[in-house]
py3Dmol code that shows the C-alpha trace and the ligand (Angstrom):
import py3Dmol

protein = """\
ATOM      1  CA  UNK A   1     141.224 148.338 -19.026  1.00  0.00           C
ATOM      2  CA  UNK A   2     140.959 149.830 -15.764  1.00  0.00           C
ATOM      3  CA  UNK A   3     143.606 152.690 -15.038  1.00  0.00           C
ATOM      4  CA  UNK A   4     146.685 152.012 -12.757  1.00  0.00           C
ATOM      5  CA  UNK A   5     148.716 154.276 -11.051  1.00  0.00           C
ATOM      6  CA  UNK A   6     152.460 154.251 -13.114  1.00  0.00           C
ATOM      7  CA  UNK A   7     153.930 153.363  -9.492  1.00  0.00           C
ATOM      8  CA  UNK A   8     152.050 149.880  -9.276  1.00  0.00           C
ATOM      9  CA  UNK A   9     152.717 149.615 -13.064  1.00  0.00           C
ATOM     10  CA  UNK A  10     156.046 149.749 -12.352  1.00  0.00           C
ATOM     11  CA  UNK A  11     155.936 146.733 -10.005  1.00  0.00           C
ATOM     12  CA  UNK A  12     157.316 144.137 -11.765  1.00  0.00           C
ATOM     13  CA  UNK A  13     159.446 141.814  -9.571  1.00  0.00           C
ATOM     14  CA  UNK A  14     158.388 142.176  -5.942  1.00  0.00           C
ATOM     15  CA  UNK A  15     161.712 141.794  -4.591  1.00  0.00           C
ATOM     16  CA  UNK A  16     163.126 144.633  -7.076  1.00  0.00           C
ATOM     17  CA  UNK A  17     160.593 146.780  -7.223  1.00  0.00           C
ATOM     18  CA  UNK A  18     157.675 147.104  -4.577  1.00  0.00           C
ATOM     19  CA  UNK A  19     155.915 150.039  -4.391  1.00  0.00           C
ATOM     20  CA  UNK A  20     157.775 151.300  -1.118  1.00  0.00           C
ATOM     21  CA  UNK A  21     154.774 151.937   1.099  1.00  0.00           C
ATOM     22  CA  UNK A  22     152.551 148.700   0.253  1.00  0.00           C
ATOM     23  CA  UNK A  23     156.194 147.085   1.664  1.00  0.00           C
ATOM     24  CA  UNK A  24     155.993 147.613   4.666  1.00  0.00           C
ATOM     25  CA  UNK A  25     152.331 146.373   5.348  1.00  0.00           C
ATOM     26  CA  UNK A  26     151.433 143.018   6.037  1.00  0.00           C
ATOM     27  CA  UNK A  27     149.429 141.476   3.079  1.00  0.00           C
ATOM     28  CA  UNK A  28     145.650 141.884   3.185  1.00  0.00           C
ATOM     29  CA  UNK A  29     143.285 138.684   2.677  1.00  0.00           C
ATOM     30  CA  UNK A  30     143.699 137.301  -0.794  1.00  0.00           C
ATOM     31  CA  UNK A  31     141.916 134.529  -2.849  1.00  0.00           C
ATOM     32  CA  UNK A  32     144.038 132.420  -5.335  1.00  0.00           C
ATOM     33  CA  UNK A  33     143.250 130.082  -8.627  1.00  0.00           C
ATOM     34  CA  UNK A  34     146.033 128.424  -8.986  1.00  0.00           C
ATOM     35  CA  UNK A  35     147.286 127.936 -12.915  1.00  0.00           C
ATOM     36  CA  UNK A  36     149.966 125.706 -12.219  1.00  0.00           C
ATOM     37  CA  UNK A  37     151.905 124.887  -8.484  1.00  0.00           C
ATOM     38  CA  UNK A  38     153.435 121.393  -9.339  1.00  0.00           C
ATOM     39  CA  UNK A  39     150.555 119.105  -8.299  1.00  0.00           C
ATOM     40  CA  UNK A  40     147.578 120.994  -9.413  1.00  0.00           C
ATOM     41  CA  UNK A  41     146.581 123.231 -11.894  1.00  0.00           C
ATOM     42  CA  UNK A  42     146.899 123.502 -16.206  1.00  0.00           C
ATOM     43  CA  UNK A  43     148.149 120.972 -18.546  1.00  0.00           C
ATOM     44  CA  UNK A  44     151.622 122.623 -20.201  1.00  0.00           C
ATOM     45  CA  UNK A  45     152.515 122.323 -23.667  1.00  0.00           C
ATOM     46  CA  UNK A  46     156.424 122.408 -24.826  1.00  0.00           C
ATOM     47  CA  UNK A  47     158.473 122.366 -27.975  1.00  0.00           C
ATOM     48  CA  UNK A  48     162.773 122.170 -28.007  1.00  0.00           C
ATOM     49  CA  UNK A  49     161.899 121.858 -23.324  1.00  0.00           C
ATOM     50  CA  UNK A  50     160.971 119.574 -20.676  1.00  0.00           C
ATOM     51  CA  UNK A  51     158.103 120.796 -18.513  1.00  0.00           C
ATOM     52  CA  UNK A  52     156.684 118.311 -15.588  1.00  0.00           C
ATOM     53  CA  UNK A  53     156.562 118.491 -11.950  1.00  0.00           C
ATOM     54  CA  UNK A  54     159.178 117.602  -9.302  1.00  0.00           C
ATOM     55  CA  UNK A  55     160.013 117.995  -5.869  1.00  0.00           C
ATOM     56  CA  UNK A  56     164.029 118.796  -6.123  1.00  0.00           C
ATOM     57  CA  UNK A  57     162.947 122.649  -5.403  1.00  0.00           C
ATOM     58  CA  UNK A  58     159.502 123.549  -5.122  1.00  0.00           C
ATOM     59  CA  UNK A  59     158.064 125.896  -2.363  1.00  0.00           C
ATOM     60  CA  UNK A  60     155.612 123.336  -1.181  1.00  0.00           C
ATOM     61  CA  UNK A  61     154.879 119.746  -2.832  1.00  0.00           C
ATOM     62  CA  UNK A  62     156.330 119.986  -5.997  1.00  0.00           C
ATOM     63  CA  UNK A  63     157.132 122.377  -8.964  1.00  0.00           C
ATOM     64  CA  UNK A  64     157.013 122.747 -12.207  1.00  0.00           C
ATOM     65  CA  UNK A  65     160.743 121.849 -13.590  1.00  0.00           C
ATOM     66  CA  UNK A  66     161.348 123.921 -17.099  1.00  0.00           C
ATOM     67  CA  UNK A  67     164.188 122.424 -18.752  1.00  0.00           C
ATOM     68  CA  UNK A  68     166.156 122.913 -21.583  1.00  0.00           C
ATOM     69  CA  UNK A  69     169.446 121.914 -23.394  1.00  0.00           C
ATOM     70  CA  UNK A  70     170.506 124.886 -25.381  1.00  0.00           C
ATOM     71  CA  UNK A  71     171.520 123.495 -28.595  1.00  0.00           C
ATOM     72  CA  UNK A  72     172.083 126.046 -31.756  1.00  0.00           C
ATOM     73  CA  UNK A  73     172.006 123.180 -34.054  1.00  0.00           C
ATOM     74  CA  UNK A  74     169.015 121.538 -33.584  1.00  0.00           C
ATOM     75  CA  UNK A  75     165.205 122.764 -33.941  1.00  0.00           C
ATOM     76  CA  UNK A  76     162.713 124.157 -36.328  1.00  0.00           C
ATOM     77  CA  UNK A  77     164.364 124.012 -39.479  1.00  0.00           C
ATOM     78  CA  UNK A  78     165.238 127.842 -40.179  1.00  0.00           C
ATOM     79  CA  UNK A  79     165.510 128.900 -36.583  1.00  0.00           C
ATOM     80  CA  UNK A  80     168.191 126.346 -35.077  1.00  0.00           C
ATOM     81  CA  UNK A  81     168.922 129.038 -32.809  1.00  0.00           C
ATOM     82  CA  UNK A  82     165.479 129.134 -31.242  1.00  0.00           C
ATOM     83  CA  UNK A  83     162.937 129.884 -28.574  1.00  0.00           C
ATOM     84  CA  UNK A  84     162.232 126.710 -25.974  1.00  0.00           C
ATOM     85  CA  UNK A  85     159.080 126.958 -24.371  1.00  0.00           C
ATOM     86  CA  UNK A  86     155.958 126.004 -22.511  1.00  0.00           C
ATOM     87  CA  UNK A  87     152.618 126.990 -22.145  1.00  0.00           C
ATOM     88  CA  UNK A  88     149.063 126.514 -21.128  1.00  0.00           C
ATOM     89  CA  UNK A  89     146.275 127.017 -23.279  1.00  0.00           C
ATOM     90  CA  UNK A  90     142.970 128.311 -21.062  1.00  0.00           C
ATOM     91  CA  UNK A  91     139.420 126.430 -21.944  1.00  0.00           C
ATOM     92  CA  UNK A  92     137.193 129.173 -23.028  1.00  0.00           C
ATOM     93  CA  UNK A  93     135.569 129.514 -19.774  1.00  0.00           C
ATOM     94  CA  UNK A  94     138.805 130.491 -17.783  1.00  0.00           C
ATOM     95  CA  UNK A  95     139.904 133.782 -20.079  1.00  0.00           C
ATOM     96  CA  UNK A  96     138.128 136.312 -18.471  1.00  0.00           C
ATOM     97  CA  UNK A  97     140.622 137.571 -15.724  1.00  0.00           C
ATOM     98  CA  UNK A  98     139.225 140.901 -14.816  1.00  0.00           C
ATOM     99  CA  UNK A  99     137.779 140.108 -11.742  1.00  0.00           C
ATOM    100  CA  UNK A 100     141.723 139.339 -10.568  1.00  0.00           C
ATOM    101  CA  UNK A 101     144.011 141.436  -9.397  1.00  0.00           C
ATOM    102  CA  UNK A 102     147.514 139.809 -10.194  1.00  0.00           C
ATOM    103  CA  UNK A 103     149.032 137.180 -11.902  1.00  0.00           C
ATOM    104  CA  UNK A 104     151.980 135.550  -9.124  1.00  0.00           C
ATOM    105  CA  UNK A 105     154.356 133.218  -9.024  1.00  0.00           C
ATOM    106  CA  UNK A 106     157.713 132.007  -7.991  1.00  0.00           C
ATOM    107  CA  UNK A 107     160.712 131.200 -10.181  1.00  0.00           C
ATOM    108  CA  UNK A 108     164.274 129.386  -8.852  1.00  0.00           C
ATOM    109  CA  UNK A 109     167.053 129.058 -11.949  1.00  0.00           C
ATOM    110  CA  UNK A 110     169.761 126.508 -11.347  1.00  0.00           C
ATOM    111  CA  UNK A 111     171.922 126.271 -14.035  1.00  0.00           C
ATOM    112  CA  UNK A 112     175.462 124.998 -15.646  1.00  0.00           C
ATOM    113  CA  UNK A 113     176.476 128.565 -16.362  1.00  0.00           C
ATOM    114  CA  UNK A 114     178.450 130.544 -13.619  1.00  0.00           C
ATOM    115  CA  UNK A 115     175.539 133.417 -14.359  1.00  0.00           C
ATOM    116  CA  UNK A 116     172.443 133.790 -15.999  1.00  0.00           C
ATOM    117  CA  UNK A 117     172.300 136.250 -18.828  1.00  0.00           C
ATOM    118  CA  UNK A 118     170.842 140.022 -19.117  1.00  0.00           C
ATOM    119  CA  UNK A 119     167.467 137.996 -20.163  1.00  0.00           C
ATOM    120  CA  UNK A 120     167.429 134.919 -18.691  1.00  0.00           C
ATOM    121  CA  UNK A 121     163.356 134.285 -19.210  1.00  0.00           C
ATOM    122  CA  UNK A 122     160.720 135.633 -20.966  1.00  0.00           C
ATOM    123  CA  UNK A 123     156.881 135.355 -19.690  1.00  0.00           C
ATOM    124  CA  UNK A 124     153.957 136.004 -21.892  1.00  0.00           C
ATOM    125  CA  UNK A 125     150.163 136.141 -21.426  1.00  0.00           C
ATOM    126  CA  UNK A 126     148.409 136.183 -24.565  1.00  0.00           C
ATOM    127  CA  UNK A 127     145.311 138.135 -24.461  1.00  0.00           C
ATOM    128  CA  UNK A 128     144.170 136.548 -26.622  1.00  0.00           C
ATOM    129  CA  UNK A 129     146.909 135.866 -29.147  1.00  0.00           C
ATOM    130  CA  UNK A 130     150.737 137.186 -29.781  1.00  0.00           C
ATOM    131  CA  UNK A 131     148.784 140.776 -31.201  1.00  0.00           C
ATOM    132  CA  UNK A 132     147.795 141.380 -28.036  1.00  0.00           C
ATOM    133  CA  UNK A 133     149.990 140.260 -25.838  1.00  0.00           C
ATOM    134  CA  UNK A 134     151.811 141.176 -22.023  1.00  0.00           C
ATOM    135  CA  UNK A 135     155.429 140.213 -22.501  1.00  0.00           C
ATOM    136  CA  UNK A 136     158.658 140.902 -20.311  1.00  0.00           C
ATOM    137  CA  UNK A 137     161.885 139.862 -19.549  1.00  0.00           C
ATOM    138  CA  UNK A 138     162.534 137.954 -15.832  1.00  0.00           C
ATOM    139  CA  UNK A 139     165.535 139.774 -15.100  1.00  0.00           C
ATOM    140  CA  UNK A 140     165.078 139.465 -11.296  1.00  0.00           C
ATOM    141  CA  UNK A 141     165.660 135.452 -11.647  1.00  0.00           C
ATOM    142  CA  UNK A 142     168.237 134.412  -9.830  1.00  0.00           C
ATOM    143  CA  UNK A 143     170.421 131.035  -9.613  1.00  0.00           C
ATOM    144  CA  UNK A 144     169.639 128.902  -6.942  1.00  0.00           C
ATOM    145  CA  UNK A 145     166.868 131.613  -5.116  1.00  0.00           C
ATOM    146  CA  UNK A 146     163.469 131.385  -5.194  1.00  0.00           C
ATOM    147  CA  UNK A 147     162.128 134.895  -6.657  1.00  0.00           C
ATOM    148  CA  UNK A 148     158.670 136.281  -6.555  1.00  0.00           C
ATOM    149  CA  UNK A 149     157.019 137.998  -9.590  1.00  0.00           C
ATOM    150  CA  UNK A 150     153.848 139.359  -9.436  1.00  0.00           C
ATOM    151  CA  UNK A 151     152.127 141.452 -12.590  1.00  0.00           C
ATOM    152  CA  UNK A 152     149.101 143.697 -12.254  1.00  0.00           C
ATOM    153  CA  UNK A 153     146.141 142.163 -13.972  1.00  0.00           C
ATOM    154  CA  UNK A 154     145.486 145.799 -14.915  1.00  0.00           C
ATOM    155  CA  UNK A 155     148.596 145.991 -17.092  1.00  0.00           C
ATOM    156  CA  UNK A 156     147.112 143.068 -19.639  1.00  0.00           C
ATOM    157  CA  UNK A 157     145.889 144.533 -22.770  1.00  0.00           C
ATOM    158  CA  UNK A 158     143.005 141.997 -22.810  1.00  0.00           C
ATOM    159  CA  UNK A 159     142.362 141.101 -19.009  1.00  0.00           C
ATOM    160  CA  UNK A 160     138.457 139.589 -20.034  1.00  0.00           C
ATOM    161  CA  UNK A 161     140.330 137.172 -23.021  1.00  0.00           C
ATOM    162  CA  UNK A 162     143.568 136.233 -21.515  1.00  0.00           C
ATOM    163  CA  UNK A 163     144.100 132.347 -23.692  1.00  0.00           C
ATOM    164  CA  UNK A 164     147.974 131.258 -22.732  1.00  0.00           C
ATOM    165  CA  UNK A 165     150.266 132.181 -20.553  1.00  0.00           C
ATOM    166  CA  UNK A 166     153.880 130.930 -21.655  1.00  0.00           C
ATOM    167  CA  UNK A 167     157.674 130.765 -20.836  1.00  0.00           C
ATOM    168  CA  UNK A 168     160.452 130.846 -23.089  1.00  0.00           C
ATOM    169  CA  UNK A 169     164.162 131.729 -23.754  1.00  0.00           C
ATOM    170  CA  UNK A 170     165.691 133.136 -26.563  1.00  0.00           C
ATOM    171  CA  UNK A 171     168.802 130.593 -27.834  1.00  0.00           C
ATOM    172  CA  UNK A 172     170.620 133.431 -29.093  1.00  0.00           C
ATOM    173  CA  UNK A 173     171.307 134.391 -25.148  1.00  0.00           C
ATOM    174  CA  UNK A 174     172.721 131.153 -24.192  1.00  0.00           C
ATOM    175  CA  UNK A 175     175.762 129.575 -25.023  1.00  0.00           C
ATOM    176  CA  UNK A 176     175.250 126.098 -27.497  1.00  0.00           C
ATOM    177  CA  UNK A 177     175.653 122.896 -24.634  1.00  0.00           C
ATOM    178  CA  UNK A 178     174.116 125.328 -21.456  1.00  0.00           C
ATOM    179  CA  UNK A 179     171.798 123.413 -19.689  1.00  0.00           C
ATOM    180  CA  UNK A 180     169.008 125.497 -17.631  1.00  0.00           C
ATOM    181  CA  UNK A 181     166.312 124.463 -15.009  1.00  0.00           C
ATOM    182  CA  UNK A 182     163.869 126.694 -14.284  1.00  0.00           C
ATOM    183  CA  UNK A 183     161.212 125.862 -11.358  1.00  0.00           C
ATOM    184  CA  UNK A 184     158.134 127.539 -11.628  1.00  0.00           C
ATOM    185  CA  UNK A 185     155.689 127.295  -8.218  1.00  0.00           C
ATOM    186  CA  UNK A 186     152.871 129.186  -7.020  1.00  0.00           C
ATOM    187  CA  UNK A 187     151.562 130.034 -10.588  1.00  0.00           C
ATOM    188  CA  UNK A 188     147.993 131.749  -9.086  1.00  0.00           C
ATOM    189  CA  UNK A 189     145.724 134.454  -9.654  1.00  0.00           C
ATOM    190  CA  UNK A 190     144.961 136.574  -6.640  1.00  0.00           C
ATOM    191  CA  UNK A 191     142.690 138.398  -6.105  1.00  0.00           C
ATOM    192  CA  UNK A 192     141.712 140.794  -2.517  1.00  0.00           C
ATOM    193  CA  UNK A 193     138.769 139.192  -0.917  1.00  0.00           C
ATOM    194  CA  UNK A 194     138.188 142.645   1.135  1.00  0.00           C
ATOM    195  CA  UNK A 195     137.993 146.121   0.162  1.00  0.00           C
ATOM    196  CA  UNK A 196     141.523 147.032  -0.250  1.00  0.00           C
ATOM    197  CA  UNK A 197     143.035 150.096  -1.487  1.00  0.00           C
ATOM    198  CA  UNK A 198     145.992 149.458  -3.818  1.00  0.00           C
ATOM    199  CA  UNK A 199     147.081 152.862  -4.348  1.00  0.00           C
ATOM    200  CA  UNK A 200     147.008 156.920  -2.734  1.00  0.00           C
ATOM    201  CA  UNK A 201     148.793 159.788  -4.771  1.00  0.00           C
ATOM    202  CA  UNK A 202     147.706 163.744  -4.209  1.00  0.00           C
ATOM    203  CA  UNK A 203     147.341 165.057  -7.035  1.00  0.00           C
ATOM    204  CA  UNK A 204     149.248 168.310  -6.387  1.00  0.00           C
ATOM    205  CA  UNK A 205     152.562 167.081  -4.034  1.00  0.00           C
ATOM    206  CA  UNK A 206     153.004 171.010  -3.191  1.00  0.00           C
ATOM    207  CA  UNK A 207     149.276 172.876  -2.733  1.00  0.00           C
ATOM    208  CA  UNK A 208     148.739 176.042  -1.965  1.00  0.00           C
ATOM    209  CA  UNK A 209     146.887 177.356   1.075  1.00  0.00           C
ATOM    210  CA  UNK A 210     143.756 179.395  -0.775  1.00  0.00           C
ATOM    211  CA  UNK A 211     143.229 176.517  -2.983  1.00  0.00           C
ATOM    212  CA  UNK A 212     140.087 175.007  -1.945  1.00  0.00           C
ATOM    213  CA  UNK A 213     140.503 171.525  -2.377  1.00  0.00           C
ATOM    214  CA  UNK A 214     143.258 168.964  -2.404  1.00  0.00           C
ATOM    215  CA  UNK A 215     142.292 166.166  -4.721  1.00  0.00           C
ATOM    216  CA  UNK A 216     143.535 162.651  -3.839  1.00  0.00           C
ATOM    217  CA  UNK A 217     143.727 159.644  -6.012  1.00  0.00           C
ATOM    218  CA  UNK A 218     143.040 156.028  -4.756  1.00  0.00           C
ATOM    219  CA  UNK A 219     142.504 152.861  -6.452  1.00  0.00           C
ATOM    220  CA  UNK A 220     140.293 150.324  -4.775  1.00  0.00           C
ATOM    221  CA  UNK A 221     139.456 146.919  -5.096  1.00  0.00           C
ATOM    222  CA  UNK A 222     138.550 143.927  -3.714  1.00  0.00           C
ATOM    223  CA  UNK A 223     134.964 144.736  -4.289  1.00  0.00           C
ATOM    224  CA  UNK A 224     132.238 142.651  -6.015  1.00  0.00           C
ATOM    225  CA  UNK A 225     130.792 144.304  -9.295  1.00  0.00           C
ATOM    226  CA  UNK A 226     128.237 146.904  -8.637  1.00  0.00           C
ATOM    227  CA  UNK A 227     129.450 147.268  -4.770  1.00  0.00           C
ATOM    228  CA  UNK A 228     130.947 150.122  -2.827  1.00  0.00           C
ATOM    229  CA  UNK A 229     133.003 150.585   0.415  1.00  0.00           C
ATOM    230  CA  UNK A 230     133.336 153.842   2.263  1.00  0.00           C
ATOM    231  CA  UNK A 231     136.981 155.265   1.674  1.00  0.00           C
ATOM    232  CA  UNK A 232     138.472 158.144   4.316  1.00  0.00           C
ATOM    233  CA  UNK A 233     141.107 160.233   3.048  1.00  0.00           C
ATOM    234  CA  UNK A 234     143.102 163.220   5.634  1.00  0.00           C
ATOM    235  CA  UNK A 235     145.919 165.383   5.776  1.00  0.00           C
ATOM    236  CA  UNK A 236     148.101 164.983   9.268  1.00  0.00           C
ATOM    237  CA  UNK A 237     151.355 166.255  10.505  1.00  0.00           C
ATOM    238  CA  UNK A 238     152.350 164.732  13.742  1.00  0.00           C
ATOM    239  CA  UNK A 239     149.217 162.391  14.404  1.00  0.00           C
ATOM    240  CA  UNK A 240     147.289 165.431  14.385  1.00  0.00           C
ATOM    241  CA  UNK A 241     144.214 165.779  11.690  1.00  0.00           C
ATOM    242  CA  UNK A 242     144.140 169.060   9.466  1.00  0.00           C
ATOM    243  CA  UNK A 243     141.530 168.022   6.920  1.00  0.00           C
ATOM    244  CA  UNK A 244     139.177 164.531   6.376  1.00  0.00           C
ATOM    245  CA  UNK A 245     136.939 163.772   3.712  1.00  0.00           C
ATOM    246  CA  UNK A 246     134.627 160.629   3.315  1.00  0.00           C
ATOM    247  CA  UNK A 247     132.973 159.115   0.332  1.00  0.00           C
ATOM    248  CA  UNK A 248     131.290 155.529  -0.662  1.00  0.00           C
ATOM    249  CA  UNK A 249     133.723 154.354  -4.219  1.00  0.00           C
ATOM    250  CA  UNK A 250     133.218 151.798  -6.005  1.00  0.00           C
ATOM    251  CA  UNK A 251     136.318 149.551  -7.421  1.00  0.00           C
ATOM    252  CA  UNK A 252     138.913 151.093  -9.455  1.00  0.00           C
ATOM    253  CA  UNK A 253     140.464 155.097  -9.680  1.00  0.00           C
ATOM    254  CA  UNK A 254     138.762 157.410  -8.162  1.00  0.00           C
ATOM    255  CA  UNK A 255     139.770 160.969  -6.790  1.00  0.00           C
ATOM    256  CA  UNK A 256     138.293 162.479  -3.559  1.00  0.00           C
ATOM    257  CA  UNK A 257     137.950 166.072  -3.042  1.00  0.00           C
ATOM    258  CA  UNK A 258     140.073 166.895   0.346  1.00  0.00           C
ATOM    259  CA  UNK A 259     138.996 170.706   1.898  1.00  0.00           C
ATOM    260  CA  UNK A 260     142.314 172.256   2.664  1.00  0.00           C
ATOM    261  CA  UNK A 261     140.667 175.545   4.439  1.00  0.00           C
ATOM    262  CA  UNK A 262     141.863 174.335   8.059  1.00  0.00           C
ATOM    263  CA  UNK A 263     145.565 173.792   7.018  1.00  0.00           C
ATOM    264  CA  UNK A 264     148.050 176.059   7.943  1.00  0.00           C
ATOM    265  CA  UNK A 265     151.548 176.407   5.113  1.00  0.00           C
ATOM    266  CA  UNK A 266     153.539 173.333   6.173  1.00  0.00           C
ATOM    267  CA  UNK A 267     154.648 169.571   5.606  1.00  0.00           C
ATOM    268  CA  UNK A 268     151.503 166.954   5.769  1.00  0.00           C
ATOM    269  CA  UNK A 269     151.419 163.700   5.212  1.00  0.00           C
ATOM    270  CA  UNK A 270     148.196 162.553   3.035  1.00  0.00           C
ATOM    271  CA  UNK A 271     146.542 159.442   4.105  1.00  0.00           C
ATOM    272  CA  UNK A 272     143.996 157.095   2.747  1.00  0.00           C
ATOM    273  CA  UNK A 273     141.780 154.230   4.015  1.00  0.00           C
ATOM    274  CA  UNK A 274     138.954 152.088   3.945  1.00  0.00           C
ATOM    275  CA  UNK A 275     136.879 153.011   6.608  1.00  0.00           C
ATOM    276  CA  UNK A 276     137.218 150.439   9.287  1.00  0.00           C
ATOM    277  CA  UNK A 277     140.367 148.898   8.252  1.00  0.00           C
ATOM    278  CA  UNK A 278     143.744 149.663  10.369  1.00  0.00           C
ATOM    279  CA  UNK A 279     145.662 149.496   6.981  1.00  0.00           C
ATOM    280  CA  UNK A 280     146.662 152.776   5.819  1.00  0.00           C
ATOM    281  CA  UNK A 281     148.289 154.368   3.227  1.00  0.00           C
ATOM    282  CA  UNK A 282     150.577 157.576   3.479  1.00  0.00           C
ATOM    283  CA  UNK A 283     151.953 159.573   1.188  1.00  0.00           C
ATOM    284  CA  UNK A 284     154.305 163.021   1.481  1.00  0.00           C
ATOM    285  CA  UNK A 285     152.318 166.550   0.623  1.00  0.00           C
ATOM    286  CA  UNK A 286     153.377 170.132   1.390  1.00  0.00           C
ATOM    287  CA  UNK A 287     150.733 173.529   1.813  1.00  0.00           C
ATOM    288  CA  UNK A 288     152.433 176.504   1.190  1.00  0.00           C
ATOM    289  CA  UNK A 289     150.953 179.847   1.301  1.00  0.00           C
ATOM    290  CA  UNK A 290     152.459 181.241  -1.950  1.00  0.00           C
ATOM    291  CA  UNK A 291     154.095 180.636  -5.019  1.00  0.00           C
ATOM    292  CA  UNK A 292     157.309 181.913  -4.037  1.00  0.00           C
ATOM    293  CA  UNK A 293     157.491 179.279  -0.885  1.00  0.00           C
ATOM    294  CA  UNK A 294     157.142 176.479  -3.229  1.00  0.00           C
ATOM    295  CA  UNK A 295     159.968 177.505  -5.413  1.00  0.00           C
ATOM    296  CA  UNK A 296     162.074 177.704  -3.323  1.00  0.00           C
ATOM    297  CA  UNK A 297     162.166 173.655  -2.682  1.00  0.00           C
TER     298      UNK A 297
END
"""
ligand_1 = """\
1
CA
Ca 154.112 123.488 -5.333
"""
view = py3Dmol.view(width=600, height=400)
view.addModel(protein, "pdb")
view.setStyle({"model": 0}, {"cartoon": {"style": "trace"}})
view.addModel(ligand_1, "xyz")
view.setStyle({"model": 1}, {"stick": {}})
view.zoomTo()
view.show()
């Protein structure tokens, strides 16, 4: 599995938790296959649920609708307090996911309760079975919103044998007689169809002024197996360029070796991109010129 910064780990639901500076910048070129957007896509499977497509609320043409009737009483025999679900089983040929970069979709809840619970939805891809599995709670689901999720491919234990991907509730979070809808649209892969830098992180935040090199992480992608793109990374306070470094990466982690012996003690800001591209990424690094300087932050 290829490394991932913790910060893009962290990413769960885009509208909780984005990593701040991708926010801000418009969305680079992507390519989707879609699993499931209403009218296209995987045939779902479903036990103690409804799953087929309508158009009450979809984002465009229809959705998937994910119903249930909570019931405590009925079900598999020694679980009448259950888990109602659906899933899609991927044909052998569709499991290997590495060349991806997320797993997306959309989710809107409407439901007969005033609120959803703590854990309204779980969301599971099985890589390839519930041993090896990516599981996690929807928490960010709203009623009667359409919220986007979006999960690293990266953070899959599996990504090359990924064999169902599945939603579920737990009963015991419900109330017996609580009916739930859940629309699912949008259900894609994505992948970046140009060299695209996901990630930039300094290795040191405070360096010091005789050290000779800052290193700088980025995480590329978007690149074809075996191909490389030339990556720039600098140090800059006020527009103005302290320090650049240049080198051809491949996709995934790399670091780059920054000389720092032009930069004076002071507040930078570290940038990174793909050479030609106007799509930047910054973050915050200070050079101080002893030990005692950066202690005192
Ligand atoms: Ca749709």
């Amino acid at each position: 599995m290829r490394p991932v910064l913790l910060a893009l780990i962290a990413g769960a639901a885009v509208l909780a938790a984005p990593p701040r500076l991708l926010a801000q910048l418009e969305e680079p070129p992507m390519e989707a296959r879609v699993l499931a957007d209403g009218d296209s896509g995987s045939t779902w499977s479903i036990a103690e649920a409804t799953m087929e497509p309508g158009d009450t609320h979809a984002r465009a043409g229809r959705a998937m609708r994910f119903h249930i009737d909570v019931n405590h009483e009925t079900g598999e025999v020694n679980y009448p307090i259950g888990w109602p679900r659906t899933y899609i089983s991927l044909p052998e040929g569709e499991r290997d996911w590495s060349g991806w970069d997320f797993i997306d979709f959309w989710l809107y809840a409407e439901s007969s309760r005033e609120a959803l619970p703590t854990t309204p939805l779980g969301f599971i891809v099985r890589c390839p079975d519930k041993n090896s599995s990516f599981t996690t709670n929807l928490s960010d689901a709203r009623l009667g919103e359409w919220v986007h999720f979006r999960f690293p491919i990266s953070s899959l234990p599996d990504p090359a044998n990924c064999a169902a991907v599945q939603f579920y509730i737990s009963e015991s979070n419900y109330q017996h007689g609580d009916v739930l809808d859940f629309w699912i649209d949008d259900l894609r892969l994505l992948r970046y169809s140009e060299p695209t830098l996901i990630s930039v992180q300094p290795l040191n935040q405070v360096a010091f002024r005789d050290q000779p090199v800052l290193r700088i992480a980025v995480d590329l992608t978007g690149l074809e197996e075996g191909a490389t793109a030339q990556v720039e990374v600098g140090l800059r306070r006020d527009g103005e360029g302290v320090a650049l470094a240049a080198t051809a990466l491949g996709a995934g982690l790399a670091t780059i070796a920054l000389p720092l012996d032009a930069a004076p003690a002071g507040s930078y800001e570290a940038w990174a991109r793909v050479a030609g591209s106007d799509r930047t990424l910054t973050q915050p690094v200070r050079v101080v010129s002893s030990p005692w300087e950066a202690e005192g932050q």
